[in-house]
C-alpha positions in Angstrom: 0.0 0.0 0.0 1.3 3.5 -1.1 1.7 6.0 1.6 -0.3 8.6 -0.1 -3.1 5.8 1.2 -1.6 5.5 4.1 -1.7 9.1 4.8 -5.3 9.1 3.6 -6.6 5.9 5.9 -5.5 7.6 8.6 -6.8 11.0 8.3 -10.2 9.4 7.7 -9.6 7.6 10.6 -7.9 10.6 13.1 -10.2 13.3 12.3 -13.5 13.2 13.4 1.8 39.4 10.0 5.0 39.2 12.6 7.1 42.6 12.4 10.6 41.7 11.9 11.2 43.8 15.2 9.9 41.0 17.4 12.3 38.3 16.9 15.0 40.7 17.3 13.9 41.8 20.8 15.0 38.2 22.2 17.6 38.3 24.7 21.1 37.3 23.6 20.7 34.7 27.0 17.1 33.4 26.4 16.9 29.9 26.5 16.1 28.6 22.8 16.7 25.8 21.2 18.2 26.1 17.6 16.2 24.2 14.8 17.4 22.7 11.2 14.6 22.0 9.3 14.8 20.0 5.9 12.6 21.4 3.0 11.6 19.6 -0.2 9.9 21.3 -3.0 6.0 20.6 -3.8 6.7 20.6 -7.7 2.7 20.9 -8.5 -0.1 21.1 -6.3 -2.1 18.7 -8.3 0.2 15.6 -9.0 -2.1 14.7 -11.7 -1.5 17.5 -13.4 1.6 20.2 -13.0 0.3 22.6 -15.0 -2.7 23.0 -13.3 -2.3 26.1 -10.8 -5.8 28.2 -10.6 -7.5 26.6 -8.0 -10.8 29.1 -7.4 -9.6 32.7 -6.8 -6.4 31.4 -5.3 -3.2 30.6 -8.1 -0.3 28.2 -6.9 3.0 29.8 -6.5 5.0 27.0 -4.5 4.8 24.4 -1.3 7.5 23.1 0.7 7.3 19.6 3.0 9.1 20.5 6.5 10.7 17.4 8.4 13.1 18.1 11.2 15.0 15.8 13.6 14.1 18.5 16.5 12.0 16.4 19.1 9.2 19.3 19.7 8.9 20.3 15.7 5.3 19.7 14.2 1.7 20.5 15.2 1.9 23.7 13.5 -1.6 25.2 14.4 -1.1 29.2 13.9 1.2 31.1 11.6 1.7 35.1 11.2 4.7 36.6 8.6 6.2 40.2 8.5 4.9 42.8 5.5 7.3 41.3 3.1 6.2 37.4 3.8 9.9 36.7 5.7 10.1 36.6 9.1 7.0 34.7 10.8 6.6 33.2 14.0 4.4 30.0 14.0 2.4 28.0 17.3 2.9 24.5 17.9 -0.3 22.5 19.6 1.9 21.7 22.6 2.4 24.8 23.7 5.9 26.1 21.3 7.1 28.8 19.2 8.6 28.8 16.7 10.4 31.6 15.0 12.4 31.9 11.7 12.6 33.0 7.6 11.2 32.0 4.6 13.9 31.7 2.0 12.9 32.7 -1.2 14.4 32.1 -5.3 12.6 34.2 -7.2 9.0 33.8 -5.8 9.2 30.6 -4.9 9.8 29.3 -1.5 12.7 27.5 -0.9 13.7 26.5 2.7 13.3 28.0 6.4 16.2 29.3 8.0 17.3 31.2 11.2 14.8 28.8 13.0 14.3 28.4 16.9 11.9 27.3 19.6 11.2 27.8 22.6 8.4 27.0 25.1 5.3 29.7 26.2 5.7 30.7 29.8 3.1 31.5 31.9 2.7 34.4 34.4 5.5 32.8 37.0 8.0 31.7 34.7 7.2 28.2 34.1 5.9 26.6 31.0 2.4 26.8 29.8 2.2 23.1 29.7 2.7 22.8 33.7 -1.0 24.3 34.2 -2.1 22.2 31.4 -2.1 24.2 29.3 -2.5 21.9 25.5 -3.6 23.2 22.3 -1.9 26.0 21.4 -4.2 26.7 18.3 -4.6 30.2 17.4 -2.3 33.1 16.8 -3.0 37.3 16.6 -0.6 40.0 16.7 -1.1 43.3 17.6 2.8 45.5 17.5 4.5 43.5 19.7 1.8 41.8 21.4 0.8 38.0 20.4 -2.4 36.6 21.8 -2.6 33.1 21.9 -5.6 30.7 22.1 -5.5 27.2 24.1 -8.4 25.3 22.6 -8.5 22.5 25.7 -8.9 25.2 28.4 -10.5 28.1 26.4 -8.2 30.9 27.2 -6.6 34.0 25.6 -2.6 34.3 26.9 -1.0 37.5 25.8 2.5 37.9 25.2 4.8 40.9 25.0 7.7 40.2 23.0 8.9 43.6 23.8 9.4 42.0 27.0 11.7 38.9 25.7 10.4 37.7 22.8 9.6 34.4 22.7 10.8 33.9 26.1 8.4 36.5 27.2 5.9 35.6 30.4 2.4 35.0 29.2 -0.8 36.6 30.8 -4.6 35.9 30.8 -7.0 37.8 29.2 -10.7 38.1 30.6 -12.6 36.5 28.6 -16.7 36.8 27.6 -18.3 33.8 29.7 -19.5 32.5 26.3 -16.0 31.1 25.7 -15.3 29.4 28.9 -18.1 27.5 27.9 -17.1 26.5 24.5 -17.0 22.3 24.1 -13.9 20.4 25.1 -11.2 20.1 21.7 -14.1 22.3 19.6 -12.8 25.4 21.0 -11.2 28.6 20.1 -9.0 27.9 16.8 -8.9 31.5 15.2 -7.9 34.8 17.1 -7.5 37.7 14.2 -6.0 41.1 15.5 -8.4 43.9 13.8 -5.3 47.1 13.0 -5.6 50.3 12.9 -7.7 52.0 9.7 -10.3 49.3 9.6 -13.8 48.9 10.6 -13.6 47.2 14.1 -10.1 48.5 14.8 -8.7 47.1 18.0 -10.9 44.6 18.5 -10.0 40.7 18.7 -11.6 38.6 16.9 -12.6 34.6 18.4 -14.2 32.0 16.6 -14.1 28.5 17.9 -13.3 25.7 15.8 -17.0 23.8 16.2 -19.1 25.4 19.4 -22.4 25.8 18.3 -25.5 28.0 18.8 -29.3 26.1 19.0 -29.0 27.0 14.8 -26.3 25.1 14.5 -24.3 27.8 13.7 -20.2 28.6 14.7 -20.2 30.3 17.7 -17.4 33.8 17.1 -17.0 37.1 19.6 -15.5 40.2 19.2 -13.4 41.5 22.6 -12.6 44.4 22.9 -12.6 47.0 20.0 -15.8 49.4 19.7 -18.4 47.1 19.5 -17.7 44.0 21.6 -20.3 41.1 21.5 -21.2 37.6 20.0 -21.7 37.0 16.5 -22.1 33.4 14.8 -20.4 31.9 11.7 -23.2 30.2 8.8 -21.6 26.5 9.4 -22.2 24.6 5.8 -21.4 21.1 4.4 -20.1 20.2 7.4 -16.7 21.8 7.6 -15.2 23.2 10.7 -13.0 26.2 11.3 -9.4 25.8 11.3 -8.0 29.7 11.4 -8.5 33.4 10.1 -6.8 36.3 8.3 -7.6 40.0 7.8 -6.8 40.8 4.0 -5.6 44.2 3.5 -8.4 44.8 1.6 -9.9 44.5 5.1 -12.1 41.3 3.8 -11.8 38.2 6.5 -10.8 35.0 4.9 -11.7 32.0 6.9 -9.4 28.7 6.6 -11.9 25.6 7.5 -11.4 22.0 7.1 -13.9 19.1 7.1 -14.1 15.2 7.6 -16.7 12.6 6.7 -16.7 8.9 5.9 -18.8 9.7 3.0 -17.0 12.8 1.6 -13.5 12.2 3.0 -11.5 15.2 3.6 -11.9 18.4 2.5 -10.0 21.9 2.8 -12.1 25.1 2.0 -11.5 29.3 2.1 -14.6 31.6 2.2 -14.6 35.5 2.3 -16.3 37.5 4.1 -16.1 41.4 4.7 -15.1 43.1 7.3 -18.3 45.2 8.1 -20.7 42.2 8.2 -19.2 41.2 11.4 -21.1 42.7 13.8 -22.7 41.8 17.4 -25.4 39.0 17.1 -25.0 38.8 13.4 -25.0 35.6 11.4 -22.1 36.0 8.9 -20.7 34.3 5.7 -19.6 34.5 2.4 -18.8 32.2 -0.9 -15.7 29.9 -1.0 -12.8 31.0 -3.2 -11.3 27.7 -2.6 -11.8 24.0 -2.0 -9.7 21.2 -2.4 -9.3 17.2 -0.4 -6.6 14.8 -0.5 -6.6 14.7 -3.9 -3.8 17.9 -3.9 -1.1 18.7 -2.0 -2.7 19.1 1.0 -2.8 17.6 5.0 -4.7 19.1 8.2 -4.4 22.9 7.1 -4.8 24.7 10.5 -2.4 28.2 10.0 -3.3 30.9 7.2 -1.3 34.3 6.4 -1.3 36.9 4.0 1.3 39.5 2.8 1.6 41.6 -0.4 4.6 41.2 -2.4 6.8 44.3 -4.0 4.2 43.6 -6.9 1.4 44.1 -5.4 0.6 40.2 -5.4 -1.5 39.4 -2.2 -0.1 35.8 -1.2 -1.6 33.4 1.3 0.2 30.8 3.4 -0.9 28.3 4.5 0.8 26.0 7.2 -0.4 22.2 8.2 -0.4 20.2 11.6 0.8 16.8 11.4 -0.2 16.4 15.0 3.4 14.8 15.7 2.4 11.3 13.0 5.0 10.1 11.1 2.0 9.5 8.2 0.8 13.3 7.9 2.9 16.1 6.7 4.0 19.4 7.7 3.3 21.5 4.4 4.0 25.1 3.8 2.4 26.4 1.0 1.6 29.4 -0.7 -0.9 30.9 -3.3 -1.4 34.1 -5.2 -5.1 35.5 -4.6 -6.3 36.6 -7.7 -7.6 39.6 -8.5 -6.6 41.7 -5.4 
């Protein structure tokens, strides 16, 4: 049995922007751990066809797979990049960072260097994983402040990097009570920092990966901001939220993922603007991209965006291989067309 089947029997089986700035702020004494990471080129995204690239609204520019001998590399859940799509800083479920570059020839990707990790600390010093803390699945940025979401516990831990980078000491953020009651590993999996200049400005954005309302709809909140308050995604066909991104355009693009025994694995981006998400509102959008196993995909949970020196808005997207030696850890990345 090949292990593209492999890969595929067990998925069907298991699932039921950083400024450069913040890295630089680390102290010369922090205690990270150095990481080589080995990066072989996705020559097509359709390997039954390589000059197939438009995919929807998205076009494919290049995808790299990541392996590493580095014990605590993988589970990639979150993923944010600097304006020029170089620097980025990625979460790991278990409660990791991971910081680095994207090496580039020409526009397509081409390895990862300058990478290290380190563990989240809590408020005391200690790591994150000593309260428990699992399922580190979302990533915002605000400046120098990250905000991260632990799906298990249904939390919101900010980080300073001003204050050490990513050996900076983590602290709690209240909450709405709506979250806390979010189900157990269906929880927060999108946090999306709304910048200055756009509607919502300095609110954060929360939208759990599968809590839902009596409608059956995706329960979301804004915190903070002018206008804070629940609002609920239009849940369709069965997919599930997996992350979130603000375009520049200030249109949200939602990353979602789904699994059936019927319909097998699927991968899906919809858009929705900006000024539909409101307080109490119902929100959605069309898809501008959908894909299953049949590509060059795995669990996509991180999405990104940057605009190139061209004026190209690119998405990447990042997959958890949840720490299997069948799934993948995938970087890839797509022009959206038309922006």
């Amino acid at each position: 049995m090949t292990l593209q089947l492999n890969r595929r029997r067990f998925l069907k089986n298991a699932m039921a922007a950083l400024p450069a700035g913040m890295i630089a702020t680390e102290p010369a004494n922090a205690q990270t751990s150095s990481v080589e990471v080995k990066a072989r080129p996705i020559e097509s995204f359709d390997p039954r066809d390589p000059t197939h690239i438009r995919y929807g609204a998205l076009e494919f520019r290049s995808g790299l797979i990541l392996t590493s001998s580095f014990r605590g590399f993988g589970g990639l859940s979150g993923l944010r990049l600097d304006k020029k799509g170089e620097q980025f800083i990625a979460i790991s479920d278990k409660g990791n960072w991971f910081t680095g570059r994207i090496a580039y020839r020409g526009k397509r990707m081409a390895g990862l260097a300058d990478m290290k990790s380190a563990p989240m600390l809590d408020s005391d010093g200690k790591k994150v994983t000593a309260r428990s803390w699992f399922d580190s699945e979302s990533l915002a940025l605000d400046g120098s402040m990250a905000y991260v979401g632990f799906e298990r516990v249904n939390q919101i831990v900010r980080f300073d990097f001003a204050k050490g980078g990513i050996r900076s000491r983590g602290e709690v953020v209240p909450v709405p009570p709506g979250i806390s009651e979010l189900p157990f590993n269906k929880g927060l999996e999108a946090l999306v920092f709304v910048p200055k200049g756009q509607p919502l400005a300095g609110s954060l954005i929360a939208i759990s990966e599968r809590g839902l309302d009596p409608s059956g709809n995706i329960l979301s909140f804004l915190i903070g901001g002018p206008s804070p308050g629940p609002f609920t995604v239009r849940r369709t066909d069965n997919f599930d939220i997996s992350d979130a991104v603000l375009l520049p355009s200030g249109d949200l693009l939602l990353l979602e993922r789904k699994f059936s025994l019927l319909e097998g694995v699927g991968i899906r981006i919809r858009r929705i603007p900006i000024k539909s998400v409101v307080p109490d509102a119902v929100i959605d959008g069309p898809t501008i991209f959908e894909v299953d196993l049949g590509y060059e995909v795995d669990n996509m949970e991180g999405i990104d965006a940057h605009v190139t020196d061209e004026g190209e808005t690119v998405l990447t997207m990042v997959s958890d291989d949840n720490f299997s030696m069948i799934q993948r850890t995938l970087l890839l990345q797509f022009t959206l067309v038309g922006e």
